[in-house]
C-alpha positions as CSV (number, residue, x, y, z in Angstrom):
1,X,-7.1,19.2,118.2
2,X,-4.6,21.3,119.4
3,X,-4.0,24.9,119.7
4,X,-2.3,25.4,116.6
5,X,-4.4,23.0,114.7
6,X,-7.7,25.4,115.7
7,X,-6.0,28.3,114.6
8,X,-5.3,27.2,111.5
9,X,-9.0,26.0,111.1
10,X,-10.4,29.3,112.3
11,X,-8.6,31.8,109.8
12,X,-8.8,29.4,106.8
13,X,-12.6,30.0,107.6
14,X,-12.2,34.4,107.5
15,X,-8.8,36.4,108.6
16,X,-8.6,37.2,112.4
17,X,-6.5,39.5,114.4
18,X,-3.4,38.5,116.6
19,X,-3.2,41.3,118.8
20,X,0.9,42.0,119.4
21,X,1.5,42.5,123.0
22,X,4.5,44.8,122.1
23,X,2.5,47.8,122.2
24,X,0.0,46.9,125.4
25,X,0.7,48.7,128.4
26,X,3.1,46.1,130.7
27,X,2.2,47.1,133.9
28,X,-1.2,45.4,132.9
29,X,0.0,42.8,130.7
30,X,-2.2,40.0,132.0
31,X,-5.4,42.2,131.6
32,X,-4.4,43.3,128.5
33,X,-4.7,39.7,127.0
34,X,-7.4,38.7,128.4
35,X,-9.2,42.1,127.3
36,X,-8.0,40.8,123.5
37,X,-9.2,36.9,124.3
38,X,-12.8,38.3,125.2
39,X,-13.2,40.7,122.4
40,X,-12.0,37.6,119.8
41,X,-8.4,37.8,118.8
42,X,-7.4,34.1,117.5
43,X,-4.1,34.8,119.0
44,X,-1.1,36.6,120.9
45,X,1.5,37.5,119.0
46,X,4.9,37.6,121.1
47,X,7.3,39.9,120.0
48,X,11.6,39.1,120.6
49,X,14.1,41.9,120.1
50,X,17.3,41.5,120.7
51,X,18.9,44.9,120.7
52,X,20.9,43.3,117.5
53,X,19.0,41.5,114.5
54,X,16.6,44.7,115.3
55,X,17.6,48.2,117.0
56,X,16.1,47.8,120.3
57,X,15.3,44.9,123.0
58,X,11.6,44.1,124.0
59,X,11.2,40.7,126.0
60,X,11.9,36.9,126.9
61,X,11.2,33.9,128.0
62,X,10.4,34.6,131.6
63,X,7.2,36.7,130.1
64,X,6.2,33.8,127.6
65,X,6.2,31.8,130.4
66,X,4.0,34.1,133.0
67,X,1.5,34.6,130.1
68,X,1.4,30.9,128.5
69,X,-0.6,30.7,132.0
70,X,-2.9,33.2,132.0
71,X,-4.3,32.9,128.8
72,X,-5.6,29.8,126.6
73,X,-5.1,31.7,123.1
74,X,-2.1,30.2,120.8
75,X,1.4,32.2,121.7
76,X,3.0,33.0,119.0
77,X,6.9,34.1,119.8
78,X,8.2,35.7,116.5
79,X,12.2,35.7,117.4
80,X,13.5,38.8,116.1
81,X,17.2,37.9,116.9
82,X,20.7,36.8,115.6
83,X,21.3,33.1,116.2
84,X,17.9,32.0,116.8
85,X,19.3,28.2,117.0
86,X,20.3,28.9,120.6
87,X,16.8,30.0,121.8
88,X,13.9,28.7,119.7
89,X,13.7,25.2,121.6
90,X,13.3,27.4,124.9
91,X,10.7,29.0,123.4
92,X,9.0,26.2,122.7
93,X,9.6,24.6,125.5
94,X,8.1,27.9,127.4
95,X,4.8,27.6,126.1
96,X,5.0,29.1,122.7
97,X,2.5,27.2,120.5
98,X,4.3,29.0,117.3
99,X,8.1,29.9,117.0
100,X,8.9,32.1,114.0
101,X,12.4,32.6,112.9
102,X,13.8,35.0,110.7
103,X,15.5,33.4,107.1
104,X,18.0,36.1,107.8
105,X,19.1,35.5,111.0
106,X,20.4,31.9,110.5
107,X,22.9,30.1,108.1
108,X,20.9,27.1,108.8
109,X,17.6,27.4,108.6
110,X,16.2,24.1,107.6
111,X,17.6,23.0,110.9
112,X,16.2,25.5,113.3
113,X,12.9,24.7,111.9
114,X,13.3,21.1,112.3
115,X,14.2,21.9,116.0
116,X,11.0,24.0,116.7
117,X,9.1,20.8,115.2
118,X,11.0,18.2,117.5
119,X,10.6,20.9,120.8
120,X,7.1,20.6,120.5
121,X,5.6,23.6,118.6
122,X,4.9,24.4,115.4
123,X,7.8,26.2,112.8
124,X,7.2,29.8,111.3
125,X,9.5,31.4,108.9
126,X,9.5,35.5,108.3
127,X,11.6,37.6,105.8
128,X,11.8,41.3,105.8
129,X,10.2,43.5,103.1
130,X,13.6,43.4,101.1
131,X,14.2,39.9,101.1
132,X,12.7,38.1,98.4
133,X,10.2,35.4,98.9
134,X,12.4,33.1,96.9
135,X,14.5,32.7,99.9
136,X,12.1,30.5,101.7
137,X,11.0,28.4,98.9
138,X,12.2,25.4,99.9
139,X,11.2,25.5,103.6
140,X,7.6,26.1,103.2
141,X,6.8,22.5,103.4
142,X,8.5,22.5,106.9
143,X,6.0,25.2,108.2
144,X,2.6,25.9,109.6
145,X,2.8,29.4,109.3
146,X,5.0,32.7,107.1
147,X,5.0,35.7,108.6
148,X,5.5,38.8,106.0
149,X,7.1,42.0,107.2
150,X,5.1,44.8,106.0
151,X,7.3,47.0,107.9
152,X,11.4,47.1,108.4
153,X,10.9,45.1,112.1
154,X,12.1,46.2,115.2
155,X,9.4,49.3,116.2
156,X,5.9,49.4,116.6
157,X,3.6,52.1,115.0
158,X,5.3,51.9,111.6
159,X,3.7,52.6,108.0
160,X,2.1,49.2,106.1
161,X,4.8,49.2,103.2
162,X,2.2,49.1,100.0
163,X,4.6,46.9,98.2
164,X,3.6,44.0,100.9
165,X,0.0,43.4,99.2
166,X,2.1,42.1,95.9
167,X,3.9,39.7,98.0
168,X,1.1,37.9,100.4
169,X,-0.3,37.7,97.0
170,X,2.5,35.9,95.6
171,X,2.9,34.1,98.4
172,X,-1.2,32.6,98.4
173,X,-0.1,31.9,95.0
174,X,3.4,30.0,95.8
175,X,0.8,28.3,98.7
176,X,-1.6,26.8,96.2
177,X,1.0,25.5,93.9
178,X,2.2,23.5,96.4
179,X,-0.8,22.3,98.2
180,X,-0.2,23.7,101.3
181,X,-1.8,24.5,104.2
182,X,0.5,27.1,106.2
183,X,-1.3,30.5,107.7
184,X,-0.2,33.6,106.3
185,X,0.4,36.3,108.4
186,X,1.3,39.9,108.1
187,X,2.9,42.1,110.7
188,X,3.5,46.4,110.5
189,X,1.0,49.0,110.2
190,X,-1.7,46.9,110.4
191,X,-5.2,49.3,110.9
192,X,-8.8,49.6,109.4
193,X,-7.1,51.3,106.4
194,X,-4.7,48.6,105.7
195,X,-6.0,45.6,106.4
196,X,-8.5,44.7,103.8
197,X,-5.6,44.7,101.4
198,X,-4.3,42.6,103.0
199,X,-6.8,39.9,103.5
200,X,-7.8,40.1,99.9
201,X,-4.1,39.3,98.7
202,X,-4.8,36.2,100.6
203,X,-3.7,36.8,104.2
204,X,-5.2,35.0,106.9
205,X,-3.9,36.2,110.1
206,X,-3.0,40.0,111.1
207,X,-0.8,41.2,113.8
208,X,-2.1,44.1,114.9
209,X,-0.1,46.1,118.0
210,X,-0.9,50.2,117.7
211,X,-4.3,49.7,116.4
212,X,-5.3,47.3,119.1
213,X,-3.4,48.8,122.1
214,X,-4.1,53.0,122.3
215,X,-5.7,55.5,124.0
216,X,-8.1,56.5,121.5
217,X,-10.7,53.2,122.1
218,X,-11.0,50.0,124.2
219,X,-8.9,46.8,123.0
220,X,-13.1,45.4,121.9
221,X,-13.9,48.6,120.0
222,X,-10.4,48.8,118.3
223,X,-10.5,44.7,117.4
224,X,-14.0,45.3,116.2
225,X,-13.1,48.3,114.1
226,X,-10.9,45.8,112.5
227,X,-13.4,43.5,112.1
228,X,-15.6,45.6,110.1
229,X,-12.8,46.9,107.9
230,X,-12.1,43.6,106.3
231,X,-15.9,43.8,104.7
């Protein structure tokens, strides 16, 4: 069973956390994963900027490939970037396990998925909070996992938008229609406040950045203090 294929078996069991890397302090990058692998997160969550699709630039493929060998967690590289047809393979071929494109990034996105799947890893789709769901309809049976935006991408911190909670729910419902299997995610403003609303519209995997990385607690306590919010 592979990487993905564990994932997907471990949050259809109870929702985990996917710690995003975004927000961990990158002088200590390496420790910072491996403090998130020990305290239980079912995976990393890589974040893409490109100064473009989003206002501002985070990082690449020369990180995904230092850190796809210093940790055994599932990558997930969420490409937050015009064009993502001329990188996804790359991204795949780095060591991301998932590759997550955004529906409004590309004209063609039944063929950038299909390109993820043939690189090697496994095809995400993502929409931002004002896109509606609709717009990914007839891709879902191409994907293993759809990320909703709870907040407009491209900064970390950000308030969960409450209008989110109605559309994981919709989309659990759009999921069971169609007998399938894909993780749901969420990403923005993801803390012990938020995140049982979440889970109970049917989410199964939550990136978390701020609430894992900060100065108030340790990466354990702060995963924990997720933990025991979804209860």
């Amino acid at each position: 069973m592979g990487r993905y294929e564990e994932l997907r078996e471990r949050v259809r069991a109870r929702p985990a956390i996917a710690p995003s890397i975004l927000a961990a302090d990158f002088a200590h990058l390496g420790d910072a994963i491996a403090q998130a692998g020990e305290a239980g997160a079912a995976s990393i969550h890589f974040d893409v900027m490109d100064g473009r699709f989003v206002p501002n630039i985070s990082i690449g493929l020369p990180v995904l490939t230092s850190i796809r060998g210093a940790t055994a967690l599932p990558i997930e590289a969420h490409l937050m970037i015009v064009e993502p047809e001329r990188y996804a393979e790359a991204f795949a071929h780095a060591g991301a396990d998932i590759v997550t494109i955004h529906t409004e990034a590309t004209a063609h996105l039944n063929r950038v998925l299909s390109s993820i799947r043939d690189a090697g890893a496994v095809p995400g789709v993502t929409l931002n909070p004002a896109t509606p769901l609709v717009m990914i309809e007839e891709v879902l049976p191409l994907v293993g996992l759809v990320l909703v935006m709870s907040i407009n991408p491209g900064f970390g911190g950000q308030t969960y938008l409450p209008a989110s909670t109605a559309r994981l729910a919709r989309l659990t419902e759009m999921r069971a229609e169609r007998d399938l299997d894909f993780i749901i995610e969420v990403d923005g403003g993801i803390n012990p406040t938020t995140i049982r609303a979440a889970a109970e519209a049917g989410c199964n995997l939550m990136v978390a950045g701020s609430a894992v990385y900060n100065t108030h607690g340790t990466v354990a306590a702060n995963i924990e203090a997720l933990r025991a919010a979804l209860h």
